[in-house]
N, C-alpha and C positions, 0 to 999 in steps of 0.2 A: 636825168636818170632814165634808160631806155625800161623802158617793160618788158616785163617776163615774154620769150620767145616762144612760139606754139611749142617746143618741144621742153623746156624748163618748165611747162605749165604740166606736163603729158608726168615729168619725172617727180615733180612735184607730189599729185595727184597718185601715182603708184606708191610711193614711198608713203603716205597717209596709209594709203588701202592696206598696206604691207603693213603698218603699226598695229592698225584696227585688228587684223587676221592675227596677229601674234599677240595680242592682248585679248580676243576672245579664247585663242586656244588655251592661254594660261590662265583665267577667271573660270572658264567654264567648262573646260575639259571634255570627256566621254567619245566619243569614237567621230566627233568629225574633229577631233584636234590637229589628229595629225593630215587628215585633208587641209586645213586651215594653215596649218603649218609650210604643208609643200607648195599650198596657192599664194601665202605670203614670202617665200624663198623666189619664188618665180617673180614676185612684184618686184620686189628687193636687186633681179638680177636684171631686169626691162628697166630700172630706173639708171641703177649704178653699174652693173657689170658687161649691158650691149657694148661690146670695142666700138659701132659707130657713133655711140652720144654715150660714152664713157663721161660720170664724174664723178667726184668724192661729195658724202654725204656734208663734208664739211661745205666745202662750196657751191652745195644747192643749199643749204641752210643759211650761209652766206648771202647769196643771191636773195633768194623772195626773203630776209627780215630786212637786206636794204629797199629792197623796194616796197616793202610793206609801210618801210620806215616813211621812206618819202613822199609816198603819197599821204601820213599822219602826221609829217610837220608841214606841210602844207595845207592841211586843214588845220592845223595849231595858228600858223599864220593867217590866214584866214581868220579865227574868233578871236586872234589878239587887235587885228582889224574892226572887228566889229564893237568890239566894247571897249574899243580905242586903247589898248593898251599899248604905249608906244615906249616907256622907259626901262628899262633892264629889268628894275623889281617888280615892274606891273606884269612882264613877258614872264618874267620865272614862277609868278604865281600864279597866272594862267596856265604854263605848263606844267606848275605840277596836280591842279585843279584834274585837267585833259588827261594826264596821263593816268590818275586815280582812278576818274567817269570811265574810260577805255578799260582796266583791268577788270573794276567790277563790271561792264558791258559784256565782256569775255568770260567771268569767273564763275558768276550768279548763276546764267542760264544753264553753265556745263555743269553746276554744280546741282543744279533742278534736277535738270534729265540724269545727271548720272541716279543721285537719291530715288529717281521713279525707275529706273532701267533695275536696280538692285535690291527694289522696296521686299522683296519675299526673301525670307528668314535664310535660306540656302542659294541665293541668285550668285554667288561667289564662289559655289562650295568646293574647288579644288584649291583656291587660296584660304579657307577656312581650314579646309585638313593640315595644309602643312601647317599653315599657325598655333594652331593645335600641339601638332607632331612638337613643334619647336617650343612650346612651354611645357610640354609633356617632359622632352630631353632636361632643359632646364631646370624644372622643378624635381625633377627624381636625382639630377647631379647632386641637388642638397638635399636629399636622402626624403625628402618631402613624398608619404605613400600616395600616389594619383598610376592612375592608367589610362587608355581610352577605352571609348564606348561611344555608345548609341549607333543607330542604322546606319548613321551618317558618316563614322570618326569623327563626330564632332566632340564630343562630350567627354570632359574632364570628369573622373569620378575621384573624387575623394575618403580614403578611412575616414577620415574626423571630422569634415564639413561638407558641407552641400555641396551637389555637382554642379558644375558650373558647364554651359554649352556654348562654344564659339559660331554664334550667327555673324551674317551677312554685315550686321551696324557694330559689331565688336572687331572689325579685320585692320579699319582706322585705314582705309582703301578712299574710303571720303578723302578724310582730315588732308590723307596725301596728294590726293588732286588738288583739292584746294589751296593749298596752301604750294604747290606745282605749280599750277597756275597762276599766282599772285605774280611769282620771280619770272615765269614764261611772257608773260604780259607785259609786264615792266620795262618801258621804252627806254631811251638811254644808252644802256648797255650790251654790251658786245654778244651775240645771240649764243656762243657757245659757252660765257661766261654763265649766263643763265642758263643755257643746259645741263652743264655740271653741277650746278648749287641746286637747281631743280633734285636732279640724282641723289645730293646729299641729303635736301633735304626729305626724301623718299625714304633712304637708310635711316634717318635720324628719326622720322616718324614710326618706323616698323620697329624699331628697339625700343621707344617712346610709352606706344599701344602693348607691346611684348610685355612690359616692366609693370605696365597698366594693371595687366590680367595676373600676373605673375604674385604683385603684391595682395592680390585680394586672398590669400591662405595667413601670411600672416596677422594682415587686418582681422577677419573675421576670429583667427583664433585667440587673439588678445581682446578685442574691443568687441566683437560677438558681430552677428551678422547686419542688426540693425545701422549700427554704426557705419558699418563698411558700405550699405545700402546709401547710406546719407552720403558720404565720401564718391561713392561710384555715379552716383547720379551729377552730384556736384560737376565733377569733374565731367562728364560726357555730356551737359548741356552748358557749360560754362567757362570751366578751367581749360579746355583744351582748344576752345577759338580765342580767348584773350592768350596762350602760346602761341598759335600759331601767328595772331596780330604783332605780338611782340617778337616773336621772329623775322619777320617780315620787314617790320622797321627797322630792327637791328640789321640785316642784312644789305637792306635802301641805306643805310648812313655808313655802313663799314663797304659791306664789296660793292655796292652799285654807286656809292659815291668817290671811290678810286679812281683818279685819273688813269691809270692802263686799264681800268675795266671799262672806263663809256666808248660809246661807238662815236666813232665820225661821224661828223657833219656829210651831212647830205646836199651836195647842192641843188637849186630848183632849176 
């Protein structure tokens, strides 16, 4: 397996920056968005649109996950060497040991730094509005009185219960990295396979968290608000990492253990 070329690494590299620039613009908004926007247009068209080192996103994605590959089953090789593992079942349970250590290696610290990068109540706040906006629509469909408010558009006010306010740890913008990151991580399988189930499981997380917010008008109005406080807590330090763990593995035994989903063998 050759190594990434000075200029695969150069395309690489812009296409990050270009991510970075269009996920700031869309978390944080206000007037250098749209400068972030046009400096991530410009990454996007230096990576994939120069006619002289013209390529498809698909096949630089391609590219650096096989050789990211390669160079992590040769280290796989390497510890199954060291702790002598030489029979089929001793090699597959060293590699699925490796490929565990390697996800949480990648998932924990992105999940540190994102939690410190967004620790203030509004560090999110143009995905807090529309979230907002979107149980606002929601909830008034079923005739439910809410409107918004506060300085921010953040804040649900309610006729009949308390206002509820969509901060920064209610957006479930965590939950979806995390759990993005698990399937991104996850060696094996075909990098664009995980791409896609990443994406769903984004969608699946935002309707998830939506559903979350949404149900707390009828909780509190049947079972009063203590209740719903027990339930809301439950679930936001408990119930929604043992989902996402169970999805996780659900996904590892149904689409990551499909033979058309695993990637080629690499050779050394």
């Amino acid at each position: 397996m050759q190594p990434l070329k000075r200029r695969e690494q150069m395309q690489a590299l812009l296409a990050a920056i270009g991510l970075l620039l269009v996920g700031f613009a869309l978390f944080y908004g206000g007037s250098a968005a749209t400068v972030a926007l046009i400096s991530a247009a410009g990454s996007f068209w230096l990576a994939f649109g120069n006619p002289s080192t013209a390529t498809t996103p698909q096949a630089l994605l391609e590219r650096v996950s096989n050789v990211v590959a390669h160079k992590l089953d040769r280290a796989e090789s390497w510890l199954c060497a060291q702790v002598g593992a030489e029979k089929k079942g001793d090699r597959t349970i060293v590699g699925v040991a490796f490929n565990f250590m390697l996800v949480m290696a990648v998932v924990l610290p992105a999940d540190l730094l994102f939690q410190h990068i967004t620790r203030g109540e509004n560090s999110l706040l143009l995905y807090q509005k529309f979230l907002t906006w979107f149980v606002w629509v929601i909830e008034s469909a079923f005739g439910i009185e809410v409107s918004i408010g506060g300085s921010n558009g953040t804040l649900l006010r309610y006729e009949e219960i308390i206002d509820l306010e969509i901060v920064s740890t209610c957006t479930g913008l965590h939950e979806t990295l995390f759990l993005g990151l698990l399937i991104l991580c996850f060696r094996g399988v075909k990098p664009l396979v995980r791409v896609r189930w990443a994406a769903y499981a984004a969608v699946f997380i935002f309707f998830e968290n939506a559903l979350r917010i949404i149900t707390a008008y009828p909780l509190i109005m049947k079972y009063g608000f203590a209740t719903w406080d027990k339930v809301h807590y439950f679930w936001w330090q408990t119930g929604q990492y043992a989902l996402i763990m169970a999805l996780f593995v659900l996904w590892v035994l149904t689409i990551g253990g499909r033979s058309e989903n695993r990637s080629r063998a690499n050779s050394v």
